[in-house]
One Martini backbone bead per residue (centre of mass of N, CA, C, O) as a GRO file, in nm:
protein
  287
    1UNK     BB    1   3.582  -1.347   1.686
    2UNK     BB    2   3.675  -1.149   1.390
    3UNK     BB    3   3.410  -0.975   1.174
    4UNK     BB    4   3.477  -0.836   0.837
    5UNK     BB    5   3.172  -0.799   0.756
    6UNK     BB    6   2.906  -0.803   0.564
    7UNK     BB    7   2.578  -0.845   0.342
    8UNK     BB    8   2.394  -0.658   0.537
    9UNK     BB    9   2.187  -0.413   0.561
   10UNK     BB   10   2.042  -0.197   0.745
   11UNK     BB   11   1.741  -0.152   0.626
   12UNK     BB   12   1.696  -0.438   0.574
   13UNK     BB   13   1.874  -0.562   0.835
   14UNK     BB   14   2.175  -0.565   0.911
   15UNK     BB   15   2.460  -0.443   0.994
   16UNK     BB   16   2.760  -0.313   0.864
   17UNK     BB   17   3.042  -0.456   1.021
   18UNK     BB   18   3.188  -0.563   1.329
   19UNK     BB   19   3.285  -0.864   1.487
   20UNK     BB   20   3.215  -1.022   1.782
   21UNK     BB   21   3.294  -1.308   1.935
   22UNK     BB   22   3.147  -1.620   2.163
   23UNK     BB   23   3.134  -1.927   2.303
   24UNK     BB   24   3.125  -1.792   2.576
   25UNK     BB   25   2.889  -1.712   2.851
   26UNK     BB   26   3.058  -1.440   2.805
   27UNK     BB   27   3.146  -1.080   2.746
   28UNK     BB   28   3.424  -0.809   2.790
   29UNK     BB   29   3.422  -0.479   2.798
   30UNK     BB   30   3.814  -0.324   2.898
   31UNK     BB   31   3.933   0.003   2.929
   32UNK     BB   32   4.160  -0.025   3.169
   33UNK     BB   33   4.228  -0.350   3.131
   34UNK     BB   34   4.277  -0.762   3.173
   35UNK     BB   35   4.015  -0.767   3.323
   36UNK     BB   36   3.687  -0.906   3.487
   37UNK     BB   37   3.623  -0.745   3.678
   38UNK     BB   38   3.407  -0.486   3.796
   39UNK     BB   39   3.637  -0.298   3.845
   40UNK     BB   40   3.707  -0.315   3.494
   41UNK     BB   41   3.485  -0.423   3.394
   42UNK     BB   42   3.194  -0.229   3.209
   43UNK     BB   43   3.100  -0.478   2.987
   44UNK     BB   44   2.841  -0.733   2.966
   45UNK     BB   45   2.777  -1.020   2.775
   46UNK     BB   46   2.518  -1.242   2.815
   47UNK     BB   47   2.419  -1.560   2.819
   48UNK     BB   48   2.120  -1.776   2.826
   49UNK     BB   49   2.030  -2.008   3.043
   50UNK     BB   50   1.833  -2.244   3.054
   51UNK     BB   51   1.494  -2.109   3.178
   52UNK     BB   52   1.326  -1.834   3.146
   53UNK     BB   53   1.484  -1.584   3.294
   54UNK     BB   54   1.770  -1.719   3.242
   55UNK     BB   55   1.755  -1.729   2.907
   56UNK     BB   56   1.802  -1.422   2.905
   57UNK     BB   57   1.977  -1.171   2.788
   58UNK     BB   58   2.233  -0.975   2.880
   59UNK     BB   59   2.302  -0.652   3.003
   60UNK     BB   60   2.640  -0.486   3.182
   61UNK     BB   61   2.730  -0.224   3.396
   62UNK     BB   62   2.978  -0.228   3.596
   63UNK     BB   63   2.859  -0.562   3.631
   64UNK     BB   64   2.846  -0.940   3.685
   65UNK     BB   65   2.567  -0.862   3.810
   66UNK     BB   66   2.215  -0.939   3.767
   67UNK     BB   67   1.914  -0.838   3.809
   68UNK     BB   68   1.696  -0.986   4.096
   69UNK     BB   69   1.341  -1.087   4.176
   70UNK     BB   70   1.148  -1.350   4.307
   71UNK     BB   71   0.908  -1.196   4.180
   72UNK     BB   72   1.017  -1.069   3.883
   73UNK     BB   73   1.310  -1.162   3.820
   74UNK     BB   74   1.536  -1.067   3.548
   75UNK     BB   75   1.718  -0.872   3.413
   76UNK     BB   76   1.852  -0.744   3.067
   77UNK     BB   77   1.920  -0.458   3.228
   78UNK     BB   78   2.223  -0.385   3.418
   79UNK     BB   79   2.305  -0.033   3.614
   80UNK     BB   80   2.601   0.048   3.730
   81UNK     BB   81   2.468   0.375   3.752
   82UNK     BB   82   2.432   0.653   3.589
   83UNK     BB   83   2.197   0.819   3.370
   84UNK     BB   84   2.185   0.940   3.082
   85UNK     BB   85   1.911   1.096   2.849
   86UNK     BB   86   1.953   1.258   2.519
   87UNK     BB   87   1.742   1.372   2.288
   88UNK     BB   88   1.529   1.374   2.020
   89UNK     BB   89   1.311   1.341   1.710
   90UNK     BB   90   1.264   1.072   1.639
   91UNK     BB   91   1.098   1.020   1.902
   92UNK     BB   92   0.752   1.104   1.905
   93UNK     BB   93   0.423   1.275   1.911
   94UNK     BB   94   0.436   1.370   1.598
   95UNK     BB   95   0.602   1.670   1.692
   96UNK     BB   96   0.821   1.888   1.727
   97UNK     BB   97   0.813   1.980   2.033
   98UNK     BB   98   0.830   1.674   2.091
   99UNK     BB   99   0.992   1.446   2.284
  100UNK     BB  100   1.108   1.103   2.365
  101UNK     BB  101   1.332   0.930   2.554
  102UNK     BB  102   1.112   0.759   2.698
  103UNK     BB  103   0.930   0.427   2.574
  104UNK     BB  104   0.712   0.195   2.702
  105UNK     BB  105   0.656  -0.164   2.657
  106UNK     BB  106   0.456  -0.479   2.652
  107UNK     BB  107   0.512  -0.630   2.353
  108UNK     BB  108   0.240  -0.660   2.192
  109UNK     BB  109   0.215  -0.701   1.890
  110UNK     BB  110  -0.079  -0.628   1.845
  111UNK     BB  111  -0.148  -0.473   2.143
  112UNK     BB  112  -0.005  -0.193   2.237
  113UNK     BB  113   0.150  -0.076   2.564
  114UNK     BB  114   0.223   0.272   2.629
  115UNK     BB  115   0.506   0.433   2.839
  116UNK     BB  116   0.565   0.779   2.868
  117UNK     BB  117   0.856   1.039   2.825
  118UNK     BB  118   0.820   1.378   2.789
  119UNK     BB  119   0.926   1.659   2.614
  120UNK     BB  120   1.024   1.981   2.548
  121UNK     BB  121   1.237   2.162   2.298
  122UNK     BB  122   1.260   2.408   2.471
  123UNK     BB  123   1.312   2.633   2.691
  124UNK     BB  124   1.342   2.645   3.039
  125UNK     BB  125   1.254   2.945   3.071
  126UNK     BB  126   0.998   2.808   2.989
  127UNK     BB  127   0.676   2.742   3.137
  128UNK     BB  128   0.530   2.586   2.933
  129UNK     BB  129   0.813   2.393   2.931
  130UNK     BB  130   0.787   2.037   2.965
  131UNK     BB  131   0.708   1.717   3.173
  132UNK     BB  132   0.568   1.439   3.039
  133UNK     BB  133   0.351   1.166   3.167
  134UNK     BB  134   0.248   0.837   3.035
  135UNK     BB  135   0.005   0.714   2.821
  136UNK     BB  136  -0.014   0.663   2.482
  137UNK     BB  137  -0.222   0.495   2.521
  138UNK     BB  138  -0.524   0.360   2.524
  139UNK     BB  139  -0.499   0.424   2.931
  140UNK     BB  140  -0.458   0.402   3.175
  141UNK     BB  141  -0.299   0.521   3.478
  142UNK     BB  142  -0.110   0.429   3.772
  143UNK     BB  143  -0.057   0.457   4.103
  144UNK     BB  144   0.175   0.311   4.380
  145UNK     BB  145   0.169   0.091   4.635
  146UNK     BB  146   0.261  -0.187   4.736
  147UNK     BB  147   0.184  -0.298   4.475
  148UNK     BB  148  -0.076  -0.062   4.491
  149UNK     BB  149  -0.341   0.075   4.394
  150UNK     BB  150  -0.443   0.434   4.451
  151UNK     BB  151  -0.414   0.557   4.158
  152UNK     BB  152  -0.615   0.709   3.917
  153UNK     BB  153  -0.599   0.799   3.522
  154UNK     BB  154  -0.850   0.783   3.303
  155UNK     BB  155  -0.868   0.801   2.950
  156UNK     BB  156  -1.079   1.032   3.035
  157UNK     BB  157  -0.966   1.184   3.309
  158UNK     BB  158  -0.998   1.067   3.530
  159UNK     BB  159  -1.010   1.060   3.926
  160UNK     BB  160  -0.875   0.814   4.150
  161UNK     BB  161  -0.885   0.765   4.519
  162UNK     BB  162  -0.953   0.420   4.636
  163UNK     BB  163  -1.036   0.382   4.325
  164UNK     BB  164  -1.063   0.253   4.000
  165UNK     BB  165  -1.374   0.325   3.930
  166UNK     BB  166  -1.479   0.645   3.847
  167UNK     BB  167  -1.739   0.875   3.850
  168UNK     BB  168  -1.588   1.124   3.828
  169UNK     BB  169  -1.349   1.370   3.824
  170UNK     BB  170  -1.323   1.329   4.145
  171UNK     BB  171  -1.275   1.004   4.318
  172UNK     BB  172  -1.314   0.931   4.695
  173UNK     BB  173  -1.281   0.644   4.905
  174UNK     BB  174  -1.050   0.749   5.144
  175UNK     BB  175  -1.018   0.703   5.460
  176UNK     BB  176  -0.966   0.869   5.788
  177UNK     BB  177  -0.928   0.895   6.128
  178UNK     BB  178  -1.014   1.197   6.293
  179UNK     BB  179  -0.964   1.547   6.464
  180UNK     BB  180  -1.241   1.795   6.493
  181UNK     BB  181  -1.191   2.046   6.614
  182UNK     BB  182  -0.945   2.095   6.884
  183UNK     BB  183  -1.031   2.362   7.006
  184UNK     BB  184  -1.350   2.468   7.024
  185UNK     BB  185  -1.425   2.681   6.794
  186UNK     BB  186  -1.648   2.523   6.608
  187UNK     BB  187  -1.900   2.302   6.461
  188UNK     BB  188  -2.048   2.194   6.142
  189UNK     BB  189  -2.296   1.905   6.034
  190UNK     BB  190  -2.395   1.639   5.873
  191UNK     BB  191  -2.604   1.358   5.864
  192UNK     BB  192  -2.654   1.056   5.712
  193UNK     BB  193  -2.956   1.067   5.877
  194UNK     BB  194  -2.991   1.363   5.911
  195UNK     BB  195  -2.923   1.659   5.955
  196UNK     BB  196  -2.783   1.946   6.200
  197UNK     BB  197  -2.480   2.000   6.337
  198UNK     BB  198  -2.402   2.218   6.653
  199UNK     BB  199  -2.081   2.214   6.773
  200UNK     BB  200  -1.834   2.184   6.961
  201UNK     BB  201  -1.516   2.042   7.016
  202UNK     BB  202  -1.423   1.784   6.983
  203UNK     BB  203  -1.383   1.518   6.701
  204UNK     BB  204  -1.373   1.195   6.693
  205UNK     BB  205  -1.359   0.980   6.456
  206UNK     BB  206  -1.344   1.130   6.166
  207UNK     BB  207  -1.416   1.024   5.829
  208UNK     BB  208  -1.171   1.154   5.617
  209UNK     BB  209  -1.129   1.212   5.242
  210UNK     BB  210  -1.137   1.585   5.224
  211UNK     BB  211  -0.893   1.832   5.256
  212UNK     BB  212  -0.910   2.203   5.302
  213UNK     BB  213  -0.748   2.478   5.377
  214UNK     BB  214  -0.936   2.642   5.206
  215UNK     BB  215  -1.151   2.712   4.984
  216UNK     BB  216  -1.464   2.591   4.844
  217UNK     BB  217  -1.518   2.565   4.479
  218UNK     BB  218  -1.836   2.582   4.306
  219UNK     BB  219  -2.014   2.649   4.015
  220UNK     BB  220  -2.275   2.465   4.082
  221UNK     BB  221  -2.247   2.363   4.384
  222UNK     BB  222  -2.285   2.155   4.703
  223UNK     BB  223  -2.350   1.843   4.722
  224UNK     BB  224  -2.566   1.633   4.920
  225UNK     BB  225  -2.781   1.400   5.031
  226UNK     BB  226  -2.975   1.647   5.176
  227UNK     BB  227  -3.052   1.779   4.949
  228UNK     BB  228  -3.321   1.878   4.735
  229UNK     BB  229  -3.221   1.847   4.464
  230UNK     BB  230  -3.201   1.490   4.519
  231UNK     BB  231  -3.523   1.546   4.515
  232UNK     BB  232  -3.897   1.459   4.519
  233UNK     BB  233  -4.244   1.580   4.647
  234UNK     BB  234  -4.253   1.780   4.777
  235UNK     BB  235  -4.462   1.908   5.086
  236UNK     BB  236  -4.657   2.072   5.261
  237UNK     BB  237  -4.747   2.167   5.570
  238UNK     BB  238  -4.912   2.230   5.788
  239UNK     BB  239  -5.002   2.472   6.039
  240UNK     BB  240  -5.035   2.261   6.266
  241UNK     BB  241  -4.708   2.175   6.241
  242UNK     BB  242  -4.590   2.484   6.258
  243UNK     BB  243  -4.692   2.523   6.600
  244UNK     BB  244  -4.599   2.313   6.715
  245UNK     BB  245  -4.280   2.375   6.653
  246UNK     BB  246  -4.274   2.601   6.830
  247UNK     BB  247  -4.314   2.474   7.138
  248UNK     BB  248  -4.054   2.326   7.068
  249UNK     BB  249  -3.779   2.263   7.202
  250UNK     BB  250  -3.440   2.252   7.161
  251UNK     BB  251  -3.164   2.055   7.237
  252UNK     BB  252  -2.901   1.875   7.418
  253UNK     BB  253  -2.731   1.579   7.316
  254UNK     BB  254  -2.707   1.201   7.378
  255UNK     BB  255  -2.628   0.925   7.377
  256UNK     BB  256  -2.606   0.657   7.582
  257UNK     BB  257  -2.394   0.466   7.431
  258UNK     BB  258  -2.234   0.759   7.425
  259UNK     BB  259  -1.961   0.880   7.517
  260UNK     BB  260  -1.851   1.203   7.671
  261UNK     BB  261  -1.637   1.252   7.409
  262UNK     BB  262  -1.921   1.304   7.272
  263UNK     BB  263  -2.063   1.538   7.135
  264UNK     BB  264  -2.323   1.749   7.135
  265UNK     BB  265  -2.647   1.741   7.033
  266UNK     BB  266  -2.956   1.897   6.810
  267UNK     BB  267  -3.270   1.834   6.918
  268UNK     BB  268  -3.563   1.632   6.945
  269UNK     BB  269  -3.776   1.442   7.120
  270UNK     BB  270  -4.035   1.280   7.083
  271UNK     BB  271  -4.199   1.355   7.368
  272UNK     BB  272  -4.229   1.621   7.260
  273UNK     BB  273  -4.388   1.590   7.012
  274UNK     BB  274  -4.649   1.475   7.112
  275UNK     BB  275  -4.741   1.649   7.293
  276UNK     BB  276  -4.764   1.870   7.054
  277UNK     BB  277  -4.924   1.686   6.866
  278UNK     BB  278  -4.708   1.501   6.633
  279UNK     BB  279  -4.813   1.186   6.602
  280UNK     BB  280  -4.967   1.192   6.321
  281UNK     BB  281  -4.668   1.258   6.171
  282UNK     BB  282  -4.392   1.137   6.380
  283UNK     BB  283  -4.413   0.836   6.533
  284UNK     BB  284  -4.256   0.678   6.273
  285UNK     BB  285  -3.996   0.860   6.278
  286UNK     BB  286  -3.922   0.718   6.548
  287UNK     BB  287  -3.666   0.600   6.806
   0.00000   0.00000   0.00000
């Protein structure tokens, strides 16, 4: 059916146009010749038949068959081809410098969740002119693989990964097992049960969450669990407790229950300290 326009204003309604039209499953608009092979026929539009995803009306691009996947439905829109998007500013993020070419909806009528490719309008040549990706909305951004979020960029700008709740600027809880220092050219390290470990490597499965090649700078000093800035009640030790500390030498050993290939640590042995007398002390604190 071939319909020379109609009363419908485009303002207002439907545009003023020429309309093609099909009582039959599909439409095929062929600019090669008089089939609608994949092959000849560029432009396919289906109705949707059946129920849920079967339903929805499709448009079909260089393919007579739409994109499905059992797990996620049918897409509305399958393009057997590359496609390429030039924008302009009709759609932007409110500024005449930056373009949105491309910005996806979750169809929410009430509160929707948009996210959006934008771009800046200025010459390429300019390094300030960039490529911005991300949520439009107020809305956290995730990053995913196999299905699962990695990584998050919430609202407020926190970073997280291997958690989806940040607490703080850059909060990571994702680690790996590695072999630290397997030259053996020495390391030190703090245990998280207290203490400082001075041994030459390797280390082998240390659980490591973040690896720096350079050197890590914190302009306010960088906090582990036994800083003391994280303590409180501070209390000096008489004379006579660091005297006895005096006679005791520090050790090189290892756990009973550590195989060969664990480093050796450095510390004191609970019954030199009784000797030098510091059972009154630390005879509790003793394993």
């Amino acid at each position: 059916m071939l319909d020379f326009g109609n009363s419908r204003n485009y303002k207002t309604g439907y545009p003023i146009c020429h309309t093609l039209a099909t009582t039959s499953d599909a439409f095929c608009i062929n600019t090669l010749g008089s089939g609608v092979a994949p092959s000849s026929g560029c432009l396919y539009l289906v109705s949707g038949s059946g129920s849920g995803y079967s339903a929805v009306d499709k448009l079909l691009f260089n393919t007579d068959t739409p994109y499905s996947n059992a797990s996620y439905g049918v897409a509305g829109f399958t393009c057997n081809g590359n496609m390429l998007i030039k924008s302009n500013n009709t759609l932007n993020d409110g500024t005449a410098s930056w373009n949105m070419p491309l910005c996806l909806s979750n169809g929410n009528a009430t509160s929707e969740l948009l996210f959006a490719f934008q771009m800046n309008n200025g010459v390429a040549s300019t390094s300030t002119n960039s490529v911005v990706m991300g949520t439009v909305s107020n809305n956290d951004f995730r990053m995913m693989t196999n299905n699962s979020t990695r990584m998050i960029i919430t609202s407020a700008g926190r970073v997280g990964i291997g958690t989806n709740t940040p607490l703080y600027g850059l909060h990571c809880t994702s680690t790996v097992s590695v072999t630290i220092d397997g030259g053996g050219s020495g390391v030190a390290y703090f245990k998280t049960s207290g203490g400082l470990v001075s041994t030459a490597g390797p280390l082998s499965s240390v659980a490591v969450g973040i690896c720096c090649s350079g050197a890590l700078v914190a302009s306010t000093g960088c906090y582990v669990w036994s800083d003391e800035r994280l303590k409180k009640d501070w209390a000096e030790l008489d004379d006579g407790v660091a005297d006895a500390m005096l006679k005791i030498k520090p050790m090189l050993y290892r756990y009973k229950a550590d195989p060969d290939s664990v480093s050796l640590q450095v510390g004191y042995s609970a019954q030199s300290l009784l000797r030098a007398g510091m059972q009154l002390h630390f005879v509790k604190a003793m394993d």
